[in-house]
FIMARVEX-481251 format. One line per 10 residues: their letters; for each residue z, y, x of N, C-alpha, C, O. Coordinates in steps of 0.001 Angstrom, whole numbers, plus 500000, padded with zeros to 6 digits. Layout:
N
A> Z,Y,X,Z,Y,X,Z,Y,X,Z,Y,X ~ ...
***
This chain:
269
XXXXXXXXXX> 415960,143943,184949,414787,143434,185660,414249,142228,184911,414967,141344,184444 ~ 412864,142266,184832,412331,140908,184417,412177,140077,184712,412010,140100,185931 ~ 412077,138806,184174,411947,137728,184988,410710,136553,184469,410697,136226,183282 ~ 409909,136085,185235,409444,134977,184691,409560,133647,184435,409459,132972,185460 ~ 409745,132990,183374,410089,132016,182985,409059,130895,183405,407844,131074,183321 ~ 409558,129876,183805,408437,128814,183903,408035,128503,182386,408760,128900,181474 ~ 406834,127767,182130,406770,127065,180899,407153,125933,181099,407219,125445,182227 ~ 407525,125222,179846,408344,124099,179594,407105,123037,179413,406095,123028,178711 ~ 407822,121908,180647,406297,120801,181268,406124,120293,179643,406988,120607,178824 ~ 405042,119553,179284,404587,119408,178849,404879,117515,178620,403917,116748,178673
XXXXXXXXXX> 406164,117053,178399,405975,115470,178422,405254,114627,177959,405687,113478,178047 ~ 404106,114789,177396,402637,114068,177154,401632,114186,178654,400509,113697,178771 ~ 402111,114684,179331,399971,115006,180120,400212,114240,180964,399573,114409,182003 ~ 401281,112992,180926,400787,111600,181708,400086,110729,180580,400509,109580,180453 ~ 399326,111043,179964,398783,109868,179033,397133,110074,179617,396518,111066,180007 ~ 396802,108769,179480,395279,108381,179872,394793,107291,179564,395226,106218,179983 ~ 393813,107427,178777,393114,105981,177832,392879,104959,178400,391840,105068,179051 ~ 393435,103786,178499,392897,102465,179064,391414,102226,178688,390771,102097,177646 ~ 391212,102228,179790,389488,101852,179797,389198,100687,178528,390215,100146,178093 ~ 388553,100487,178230,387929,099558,177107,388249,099414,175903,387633,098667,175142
XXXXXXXXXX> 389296,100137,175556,390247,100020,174025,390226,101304,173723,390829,102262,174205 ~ 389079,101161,172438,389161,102443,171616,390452,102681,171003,390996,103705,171416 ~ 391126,101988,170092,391928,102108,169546,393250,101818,169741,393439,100620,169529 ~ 394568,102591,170154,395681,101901,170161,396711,102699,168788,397020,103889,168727 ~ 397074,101581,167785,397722,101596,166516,398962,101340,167288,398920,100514,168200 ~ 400283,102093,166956,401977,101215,166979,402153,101155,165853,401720,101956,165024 ~ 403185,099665,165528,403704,099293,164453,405056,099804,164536,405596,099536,165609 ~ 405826,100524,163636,406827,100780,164366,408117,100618,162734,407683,100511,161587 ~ 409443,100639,163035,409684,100946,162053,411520,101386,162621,412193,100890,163525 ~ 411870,102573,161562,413110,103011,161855,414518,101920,161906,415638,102317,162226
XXXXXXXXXX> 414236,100654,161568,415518,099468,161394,415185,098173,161480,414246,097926,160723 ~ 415532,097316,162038,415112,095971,162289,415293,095455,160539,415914,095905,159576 ~ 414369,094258,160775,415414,093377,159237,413569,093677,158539,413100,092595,158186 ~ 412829,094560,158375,412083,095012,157649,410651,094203,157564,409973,094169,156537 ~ 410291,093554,158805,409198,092816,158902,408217,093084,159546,407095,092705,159212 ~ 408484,093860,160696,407860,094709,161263,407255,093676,162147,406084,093514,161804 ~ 407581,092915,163146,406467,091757,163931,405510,091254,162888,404305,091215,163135 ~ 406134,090759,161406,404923,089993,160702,404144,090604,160538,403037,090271,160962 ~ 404329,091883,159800,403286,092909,159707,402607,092426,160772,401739,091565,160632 ~ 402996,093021,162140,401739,093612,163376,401120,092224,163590,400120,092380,164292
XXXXXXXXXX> 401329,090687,163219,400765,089900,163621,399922,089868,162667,398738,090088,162919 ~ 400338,089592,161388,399178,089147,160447,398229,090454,160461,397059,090269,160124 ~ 398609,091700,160805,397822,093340,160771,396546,092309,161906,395461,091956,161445 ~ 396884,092052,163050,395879,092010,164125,395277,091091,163583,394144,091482,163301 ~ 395483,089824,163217,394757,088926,162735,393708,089161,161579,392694,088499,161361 ~ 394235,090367,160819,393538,090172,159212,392360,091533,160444,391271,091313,159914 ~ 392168,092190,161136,391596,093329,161917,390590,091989,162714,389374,091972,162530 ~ 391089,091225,163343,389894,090067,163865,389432,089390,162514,388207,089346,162625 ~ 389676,089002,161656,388970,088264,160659,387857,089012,160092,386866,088540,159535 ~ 388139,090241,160300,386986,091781,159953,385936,091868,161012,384969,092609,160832
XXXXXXXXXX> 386065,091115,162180,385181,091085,163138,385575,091991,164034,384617,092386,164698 ~ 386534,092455,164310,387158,093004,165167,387871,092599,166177,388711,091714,166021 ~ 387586,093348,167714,388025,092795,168329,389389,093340,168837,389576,094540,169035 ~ 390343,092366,169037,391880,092567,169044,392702,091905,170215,392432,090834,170760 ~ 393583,092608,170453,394759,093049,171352,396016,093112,170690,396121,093834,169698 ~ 397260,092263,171225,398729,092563,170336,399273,092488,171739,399044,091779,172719 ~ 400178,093611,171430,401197,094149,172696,402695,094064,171872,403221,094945,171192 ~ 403127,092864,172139,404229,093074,172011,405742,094049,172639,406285,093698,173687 ~ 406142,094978,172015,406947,096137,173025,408342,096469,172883,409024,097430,173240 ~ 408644,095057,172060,410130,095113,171707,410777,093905,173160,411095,092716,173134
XXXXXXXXXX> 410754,094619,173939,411678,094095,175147,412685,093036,175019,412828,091888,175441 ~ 413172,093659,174456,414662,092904,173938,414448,091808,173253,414745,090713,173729 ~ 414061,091903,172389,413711,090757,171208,412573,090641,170600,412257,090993,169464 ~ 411612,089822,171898,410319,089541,171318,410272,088475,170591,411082,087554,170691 ~ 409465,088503,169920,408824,087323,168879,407243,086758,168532,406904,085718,167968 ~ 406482,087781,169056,405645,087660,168611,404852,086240,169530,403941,085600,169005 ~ 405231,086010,170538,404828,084665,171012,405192,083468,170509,404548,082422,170591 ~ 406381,083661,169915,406094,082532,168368,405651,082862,167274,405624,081883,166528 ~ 405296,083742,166818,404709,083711,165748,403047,083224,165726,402386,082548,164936 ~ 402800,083786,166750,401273,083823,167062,400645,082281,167992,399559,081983,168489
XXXXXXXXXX> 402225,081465,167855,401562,080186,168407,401501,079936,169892,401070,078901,170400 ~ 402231,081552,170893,401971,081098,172693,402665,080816,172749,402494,080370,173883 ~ 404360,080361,172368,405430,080588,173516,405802,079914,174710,406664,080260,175518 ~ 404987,078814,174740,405205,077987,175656,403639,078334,176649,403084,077629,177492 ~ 403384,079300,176271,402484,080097,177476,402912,081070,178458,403631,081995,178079 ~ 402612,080993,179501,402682,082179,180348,401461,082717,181270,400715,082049,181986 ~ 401470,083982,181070,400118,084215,181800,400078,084550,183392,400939,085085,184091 ~ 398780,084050,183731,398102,084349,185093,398000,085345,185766,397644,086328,185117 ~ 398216,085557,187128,398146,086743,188088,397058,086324,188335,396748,085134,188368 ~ 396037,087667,188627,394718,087039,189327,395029,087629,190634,396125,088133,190881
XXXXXXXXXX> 393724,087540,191759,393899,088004,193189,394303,089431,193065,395011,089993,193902 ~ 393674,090192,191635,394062,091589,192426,395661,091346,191960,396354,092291,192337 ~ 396091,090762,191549,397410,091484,190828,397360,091614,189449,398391,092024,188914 ~ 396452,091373,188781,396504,091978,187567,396548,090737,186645,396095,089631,186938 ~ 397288,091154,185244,397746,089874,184510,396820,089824,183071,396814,090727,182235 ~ 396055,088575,182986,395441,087438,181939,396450,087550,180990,397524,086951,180931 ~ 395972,088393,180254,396830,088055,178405,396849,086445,178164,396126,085746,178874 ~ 397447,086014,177439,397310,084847,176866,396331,085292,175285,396107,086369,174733 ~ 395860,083548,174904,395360,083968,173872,395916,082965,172336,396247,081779,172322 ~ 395873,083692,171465,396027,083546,170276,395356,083503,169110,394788,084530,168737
XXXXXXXXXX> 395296,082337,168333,394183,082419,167231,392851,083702,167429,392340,084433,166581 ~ 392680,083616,168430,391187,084620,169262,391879,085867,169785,391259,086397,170707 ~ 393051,086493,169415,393416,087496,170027,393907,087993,171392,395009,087452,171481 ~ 393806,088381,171992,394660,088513,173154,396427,089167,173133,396749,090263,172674 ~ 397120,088415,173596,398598,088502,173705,399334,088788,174966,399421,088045,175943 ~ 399971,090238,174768,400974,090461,175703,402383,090160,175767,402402,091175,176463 ~ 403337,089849,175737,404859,090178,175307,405688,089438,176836,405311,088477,177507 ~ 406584,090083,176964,408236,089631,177462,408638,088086,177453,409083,087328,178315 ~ 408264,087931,176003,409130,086586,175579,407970,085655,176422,408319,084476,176472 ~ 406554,085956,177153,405974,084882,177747,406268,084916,179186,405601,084333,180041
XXXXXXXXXX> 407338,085658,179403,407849,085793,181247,408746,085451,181435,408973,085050,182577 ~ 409799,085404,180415,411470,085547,180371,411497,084052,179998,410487,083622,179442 ~ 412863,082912,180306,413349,082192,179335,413658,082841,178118,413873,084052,178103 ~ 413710,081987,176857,413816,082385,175575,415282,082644,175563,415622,083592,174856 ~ 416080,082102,176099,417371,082100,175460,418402,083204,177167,419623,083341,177085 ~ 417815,083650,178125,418028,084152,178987,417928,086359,178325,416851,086914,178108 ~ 419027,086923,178209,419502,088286,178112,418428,089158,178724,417954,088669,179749 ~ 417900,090381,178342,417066,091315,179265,418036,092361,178956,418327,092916,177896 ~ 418432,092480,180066,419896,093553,180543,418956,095024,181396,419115,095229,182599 ~ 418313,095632,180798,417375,096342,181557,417973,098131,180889,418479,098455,179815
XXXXXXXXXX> 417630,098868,182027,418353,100340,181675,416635,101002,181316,415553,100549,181688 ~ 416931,102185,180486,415912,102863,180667,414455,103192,181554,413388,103541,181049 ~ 414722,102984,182964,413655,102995,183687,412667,101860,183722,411469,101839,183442 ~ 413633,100759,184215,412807,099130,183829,411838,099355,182717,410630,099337,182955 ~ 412231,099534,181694,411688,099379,180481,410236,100869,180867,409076,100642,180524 ~ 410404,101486,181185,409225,102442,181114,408130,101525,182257,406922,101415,182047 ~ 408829,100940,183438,408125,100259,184304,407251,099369,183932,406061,099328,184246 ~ 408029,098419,183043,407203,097229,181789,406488,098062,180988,405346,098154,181438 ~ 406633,098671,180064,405426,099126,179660,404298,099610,180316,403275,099450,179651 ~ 404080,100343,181787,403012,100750,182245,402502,099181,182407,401628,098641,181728
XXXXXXXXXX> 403180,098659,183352,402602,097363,183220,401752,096537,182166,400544,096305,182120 ~ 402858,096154,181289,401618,096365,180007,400560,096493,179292,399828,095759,178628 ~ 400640,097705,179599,399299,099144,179215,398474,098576,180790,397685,097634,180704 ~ 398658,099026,181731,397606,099035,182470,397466,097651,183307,396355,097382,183763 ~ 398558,096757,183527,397745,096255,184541,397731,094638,183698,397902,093615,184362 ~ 397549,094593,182458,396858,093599,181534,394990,093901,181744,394296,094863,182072 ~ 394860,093119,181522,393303,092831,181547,393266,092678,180157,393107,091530,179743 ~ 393373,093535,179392,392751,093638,178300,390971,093593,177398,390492,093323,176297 ~ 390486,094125,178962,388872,094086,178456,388655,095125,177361,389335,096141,177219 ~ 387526,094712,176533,387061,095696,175633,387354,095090,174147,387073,094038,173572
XXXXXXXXXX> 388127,096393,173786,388865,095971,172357,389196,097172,171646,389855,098173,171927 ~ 388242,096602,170168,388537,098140,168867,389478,098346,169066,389704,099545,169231 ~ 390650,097401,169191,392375,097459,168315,393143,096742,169299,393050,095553,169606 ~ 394208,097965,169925,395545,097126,170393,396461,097433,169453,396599,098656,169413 ~ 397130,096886,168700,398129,097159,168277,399287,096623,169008,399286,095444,169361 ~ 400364,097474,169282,401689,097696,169593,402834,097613,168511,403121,098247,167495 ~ 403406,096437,169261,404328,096050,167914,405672,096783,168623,405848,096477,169802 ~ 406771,097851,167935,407744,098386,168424,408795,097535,168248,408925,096682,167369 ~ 409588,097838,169197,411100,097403,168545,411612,098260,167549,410817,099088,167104 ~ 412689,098251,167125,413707,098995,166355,413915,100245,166868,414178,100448,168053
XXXXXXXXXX> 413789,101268,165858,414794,102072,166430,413938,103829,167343,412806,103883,166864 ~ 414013,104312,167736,413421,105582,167815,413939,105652,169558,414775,106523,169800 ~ 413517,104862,170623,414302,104988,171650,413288,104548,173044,412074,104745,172986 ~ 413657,104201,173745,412852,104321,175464,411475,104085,175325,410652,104787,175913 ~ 411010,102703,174240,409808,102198,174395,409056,103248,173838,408149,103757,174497 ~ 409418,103764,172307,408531,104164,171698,408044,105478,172391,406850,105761,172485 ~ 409246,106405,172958,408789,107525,174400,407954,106940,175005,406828,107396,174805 ~ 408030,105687,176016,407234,105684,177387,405785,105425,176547,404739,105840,177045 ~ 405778,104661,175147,404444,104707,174761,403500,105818,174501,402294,105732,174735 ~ 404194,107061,173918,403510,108177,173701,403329,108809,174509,402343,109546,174482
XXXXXXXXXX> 404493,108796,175947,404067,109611,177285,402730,109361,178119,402125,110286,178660 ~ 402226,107716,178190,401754,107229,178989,400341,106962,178246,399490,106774,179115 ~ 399864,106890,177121,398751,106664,175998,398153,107443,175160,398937,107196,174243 ~ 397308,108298,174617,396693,108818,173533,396207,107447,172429,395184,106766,172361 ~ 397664,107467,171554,397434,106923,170526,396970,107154,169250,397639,107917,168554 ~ 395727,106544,168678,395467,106665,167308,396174,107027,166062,395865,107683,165067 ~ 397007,106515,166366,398032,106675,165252,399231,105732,165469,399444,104944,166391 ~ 400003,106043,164306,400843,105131,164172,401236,104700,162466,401220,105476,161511 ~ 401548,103369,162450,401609,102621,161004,403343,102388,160775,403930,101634,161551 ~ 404106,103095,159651,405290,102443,159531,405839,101477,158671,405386,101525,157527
XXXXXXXXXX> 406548,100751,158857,406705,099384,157742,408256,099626,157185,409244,099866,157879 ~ 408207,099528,156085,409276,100004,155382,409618,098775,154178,408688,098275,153545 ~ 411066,098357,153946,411489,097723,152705,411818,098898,151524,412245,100035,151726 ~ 411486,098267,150240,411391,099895,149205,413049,100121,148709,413322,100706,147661 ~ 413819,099706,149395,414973,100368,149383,415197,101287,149951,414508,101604,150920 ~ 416529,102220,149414,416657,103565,149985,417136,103574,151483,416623,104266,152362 ~ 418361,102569,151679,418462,102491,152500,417655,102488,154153,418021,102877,155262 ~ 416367,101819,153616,415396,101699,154928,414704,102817,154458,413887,103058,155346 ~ 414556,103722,153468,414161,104753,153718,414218,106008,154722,413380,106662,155342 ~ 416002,106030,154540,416597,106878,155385,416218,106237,157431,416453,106981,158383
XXXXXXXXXX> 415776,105133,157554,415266,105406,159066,413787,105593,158574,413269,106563,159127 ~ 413002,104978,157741,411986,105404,158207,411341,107100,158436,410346,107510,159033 ~ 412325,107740,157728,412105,109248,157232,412686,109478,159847,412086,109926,160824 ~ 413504,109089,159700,413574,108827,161070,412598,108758,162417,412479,109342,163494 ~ 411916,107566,161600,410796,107002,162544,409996,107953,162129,410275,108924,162833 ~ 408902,108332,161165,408120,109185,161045,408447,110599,161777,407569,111105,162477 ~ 409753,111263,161615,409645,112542,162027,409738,111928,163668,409005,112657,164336 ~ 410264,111035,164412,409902,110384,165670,408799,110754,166033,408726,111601,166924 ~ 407549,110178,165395,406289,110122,165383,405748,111593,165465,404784,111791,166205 ~ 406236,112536,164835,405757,113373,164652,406441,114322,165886,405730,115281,166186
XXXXXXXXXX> 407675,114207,166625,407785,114894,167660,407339,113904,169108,408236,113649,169912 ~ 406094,113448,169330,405758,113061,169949,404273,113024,169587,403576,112129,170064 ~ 403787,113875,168832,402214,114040,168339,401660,112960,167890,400485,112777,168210 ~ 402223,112124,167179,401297,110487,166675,400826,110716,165532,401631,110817,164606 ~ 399512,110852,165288,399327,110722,163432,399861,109417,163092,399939,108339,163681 ~ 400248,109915,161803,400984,108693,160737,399647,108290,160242,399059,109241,159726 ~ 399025,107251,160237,397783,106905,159249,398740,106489,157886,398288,106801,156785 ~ 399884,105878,157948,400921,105821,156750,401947,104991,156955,402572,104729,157983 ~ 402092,104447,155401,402980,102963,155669,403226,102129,155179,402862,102189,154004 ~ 403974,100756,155572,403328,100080,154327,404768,099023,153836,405640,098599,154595
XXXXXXXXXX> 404668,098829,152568,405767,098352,151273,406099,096968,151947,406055,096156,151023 ~ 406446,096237,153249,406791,095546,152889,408093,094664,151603,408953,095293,150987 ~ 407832,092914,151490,408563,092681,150610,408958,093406,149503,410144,093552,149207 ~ 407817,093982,148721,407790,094752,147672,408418,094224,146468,408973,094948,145641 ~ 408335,093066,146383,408187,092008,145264,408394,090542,145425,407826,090046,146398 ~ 408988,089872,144782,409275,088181,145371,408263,087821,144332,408573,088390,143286 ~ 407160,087096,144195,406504,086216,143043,406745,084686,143495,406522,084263,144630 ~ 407163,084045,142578,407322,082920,142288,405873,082106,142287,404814,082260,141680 ~ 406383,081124,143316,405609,080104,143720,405066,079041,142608,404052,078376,142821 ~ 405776,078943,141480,405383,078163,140458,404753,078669,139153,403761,078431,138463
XXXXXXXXXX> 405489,079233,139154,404676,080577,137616,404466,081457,138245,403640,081873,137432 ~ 404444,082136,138944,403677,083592,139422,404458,084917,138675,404041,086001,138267 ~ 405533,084403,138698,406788,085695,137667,407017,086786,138808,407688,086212,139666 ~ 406838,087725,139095,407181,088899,140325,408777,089433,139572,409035,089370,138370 ~ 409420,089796,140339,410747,090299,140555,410701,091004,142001,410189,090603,143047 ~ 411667,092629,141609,411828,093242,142402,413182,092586,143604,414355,092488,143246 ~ 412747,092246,144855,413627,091916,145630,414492,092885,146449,415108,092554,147462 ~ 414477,094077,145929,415256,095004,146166,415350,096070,145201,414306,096356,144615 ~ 416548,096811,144880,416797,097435,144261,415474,099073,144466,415556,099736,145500 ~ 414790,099325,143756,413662,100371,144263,413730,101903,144485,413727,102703,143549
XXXXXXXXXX> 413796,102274,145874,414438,103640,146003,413261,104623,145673,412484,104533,144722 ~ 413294,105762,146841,412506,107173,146454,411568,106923,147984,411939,107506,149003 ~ 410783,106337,147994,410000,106023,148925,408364,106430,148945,407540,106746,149803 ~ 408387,106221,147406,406708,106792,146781,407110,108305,146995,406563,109066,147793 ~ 408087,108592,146208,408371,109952,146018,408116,111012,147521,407506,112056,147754 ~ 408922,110099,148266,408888,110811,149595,407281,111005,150097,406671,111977,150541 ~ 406845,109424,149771,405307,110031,150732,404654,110639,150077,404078,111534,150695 ~ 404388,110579,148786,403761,111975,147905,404810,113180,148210,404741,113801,147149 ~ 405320,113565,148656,405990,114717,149016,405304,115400,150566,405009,116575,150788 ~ 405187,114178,151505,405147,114407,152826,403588,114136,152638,403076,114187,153756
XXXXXXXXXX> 402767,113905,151792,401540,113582,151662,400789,112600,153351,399976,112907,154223 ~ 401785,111185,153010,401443,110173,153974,401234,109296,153130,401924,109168,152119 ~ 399970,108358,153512,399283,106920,152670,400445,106216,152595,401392,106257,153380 ~ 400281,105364,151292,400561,104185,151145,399435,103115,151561,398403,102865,150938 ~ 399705,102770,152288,398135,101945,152959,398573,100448,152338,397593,099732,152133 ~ 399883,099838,151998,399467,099013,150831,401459,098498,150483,402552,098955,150816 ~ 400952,097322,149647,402310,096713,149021,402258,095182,149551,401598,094427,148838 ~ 402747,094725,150484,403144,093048,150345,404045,092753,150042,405107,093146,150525 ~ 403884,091779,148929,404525,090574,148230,405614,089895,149285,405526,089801,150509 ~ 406435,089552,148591,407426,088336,149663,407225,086915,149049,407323,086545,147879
XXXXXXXXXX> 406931,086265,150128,406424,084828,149846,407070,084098,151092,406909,084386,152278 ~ 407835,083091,150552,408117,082311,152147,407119,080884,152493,407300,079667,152537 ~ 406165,081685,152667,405389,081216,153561,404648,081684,154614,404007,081211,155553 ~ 404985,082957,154087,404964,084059,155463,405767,083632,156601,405446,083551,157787 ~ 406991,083347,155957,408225,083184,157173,408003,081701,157873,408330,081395,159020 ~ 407496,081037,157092,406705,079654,157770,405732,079598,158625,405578,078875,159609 ~ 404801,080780,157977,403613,080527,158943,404356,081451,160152,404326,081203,161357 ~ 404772,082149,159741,405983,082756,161378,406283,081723,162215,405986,081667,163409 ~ 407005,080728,161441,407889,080355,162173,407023,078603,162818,407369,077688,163566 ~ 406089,078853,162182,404603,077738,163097,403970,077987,164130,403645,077277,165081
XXXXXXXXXX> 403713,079672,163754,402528,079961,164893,401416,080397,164083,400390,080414,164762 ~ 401238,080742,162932,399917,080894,162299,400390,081903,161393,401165,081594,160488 ~ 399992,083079,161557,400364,083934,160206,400109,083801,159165,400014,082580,159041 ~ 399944,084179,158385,399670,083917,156894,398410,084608,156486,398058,084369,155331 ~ 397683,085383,157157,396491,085461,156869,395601,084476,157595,394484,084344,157095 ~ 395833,083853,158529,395278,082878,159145,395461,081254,157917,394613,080529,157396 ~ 397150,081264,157874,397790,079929,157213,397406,080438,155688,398464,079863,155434 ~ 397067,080805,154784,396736,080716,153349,395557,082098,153519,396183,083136,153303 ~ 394364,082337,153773,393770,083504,153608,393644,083428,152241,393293,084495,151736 ~ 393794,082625,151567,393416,083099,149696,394405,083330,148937,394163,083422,147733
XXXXXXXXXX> 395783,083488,149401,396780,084163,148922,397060,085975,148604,396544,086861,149284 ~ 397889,086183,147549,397984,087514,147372,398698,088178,148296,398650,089388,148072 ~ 399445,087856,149397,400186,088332,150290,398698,088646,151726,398778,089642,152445 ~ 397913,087977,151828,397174,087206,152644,396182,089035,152280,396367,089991,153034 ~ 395190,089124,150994,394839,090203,150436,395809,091177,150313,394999,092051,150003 ~ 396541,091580,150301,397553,092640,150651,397254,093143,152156,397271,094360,152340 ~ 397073,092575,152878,397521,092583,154601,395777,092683,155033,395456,093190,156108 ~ 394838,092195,154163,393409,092417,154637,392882,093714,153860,391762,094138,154144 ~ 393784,094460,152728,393634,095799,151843,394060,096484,153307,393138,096997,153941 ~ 395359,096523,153863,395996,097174,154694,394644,097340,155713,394009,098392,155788
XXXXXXXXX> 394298,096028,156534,393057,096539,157733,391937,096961,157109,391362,097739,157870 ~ 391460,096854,156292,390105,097721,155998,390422,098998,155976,389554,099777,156370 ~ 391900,099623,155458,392047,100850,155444,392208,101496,156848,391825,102641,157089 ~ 392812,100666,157773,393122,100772,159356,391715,101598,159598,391552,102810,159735 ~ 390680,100437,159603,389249,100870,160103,388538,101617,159529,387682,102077,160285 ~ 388459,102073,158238,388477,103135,157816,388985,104347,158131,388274,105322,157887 ~ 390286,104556,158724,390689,105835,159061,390685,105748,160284,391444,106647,160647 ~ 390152,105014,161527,389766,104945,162809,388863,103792,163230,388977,102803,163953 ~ 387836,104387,162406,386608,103557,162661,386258,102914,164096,385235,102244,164240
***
């Protein structure tokens, strides 16, 4: 006798576009250590310096940062009457994250569900307004957030940040096929700490031994959307509040990261 099978639900068809934001980019990357907050801060910043208007969602629960980097942490934002929560703001951007609710030095001991709860939150009941570009900065790792983001959003894409060792190859090959069982276009990814150049002579040296990373994305035919330099003044202007496209815009690290957003808006105008 035959039988009919149900079809198998569909775990995307809770996603629905937040009103006013054309664009939502995740930063994401298969292993911590790689530079993945600097990226998404100086990414949003060098995307507003283009005249764009911008949104950073911080979505690493656990270990946010981006409210120091970007200069809030000693902000916390406003409930209005309905309920709904006032981003803070940042060198013109608007800012979501964890780290502006939580004490800094206080544990987020949260199971799977919490964490899907915070993100709707997040996503919907921020007052985001009208904005080209949210970018979503991920945590580590291929796990609850980066699901509840693709369940709950029709995202543009997604950007991965990679060190050109092999080692961080092997997650990002991770994170991408992630991406890809959850329908995200890859717009690509990008080289961080490609190169150390010297602050006094301008001598470049490889700061990591250089794996098969080109190889791979000419294989998988995904952009290299660019190469940044390692300069510690990146990690300064991190660790101020001012990224480094904000703190040196006439630096080669600074043009690296404004090559990266023109290509952004280019492939999602």
């Amino acid at each position: 006798m035959s039988t009919v099978q149900n079809p198998t639900p569909n775990p995307f068809n809770q996603q629905r576009p937040i009103e006013g934001i054309k664009h939502i980019i995740a930063v994401g990357a298969g292993k911590g250590g790689v530079g993945k907050s600097t990226v998404s801060t100086n990414l949003a910043l060098a995307l507003a310096q283009l005249g764009k208007k911008v949104g950073l969602l911080d979505a690493d629960i656990y270990g946010p940062s981006v409210p120091k980097m970007m200069g809030t942490a000693k902000l916390q934002p406003n409930v209005n009457a309905d309920r709904r929560i006032e981003p803070m703001i940042g060198h013109g951007i608007k800012i979501m994250s964890m780290g502006n609710l939580v004490d800094d030095q206080s544990a987020i001991i949260w199971r799977g569900p919490m964490l899907f709860k915070a993100m709707d939150q997040f996503l919907r009941d921020v007052i985001w307004g009208e904005l080209d570009y949210l970018i979503v900065d991920l945590p580590p790792g291929t796990g609850d957030v980066q699901l509840s983001l693709a369940q709950k959003v029709p995202l543009s894409g997604a950007v991965v940040v990679s060190t050109p060792q092999d080692t961080a190859l092997a997650d990002v090959k991770r994170c991408i096929d992630m991406f890809k069982r959850v329908k995200t276009p890859i717009l690509g990814v990008i080289e961080n700490m490609s190169k150390y150049v010297c602050s006094h002579c301008r001598h470049e040296e490889d700061l990591f031994v250089p794996g098969e990373l080109h190889q791979f994305l000419d294989k998988e035919k995904i952009p290299l959307l660019g190469k940044i330099p390692f300069n510690r003044s990146i990690g300064q202007g991190s660790e101020s509040g001012t990224p480094q496209v904000g703190l040196d815009p006439q630096s080669a690290e600074s043009a690296a990261i404004m090559g990266v957003a023109r290509k952004l808006v280019e492939l999602s105008p």
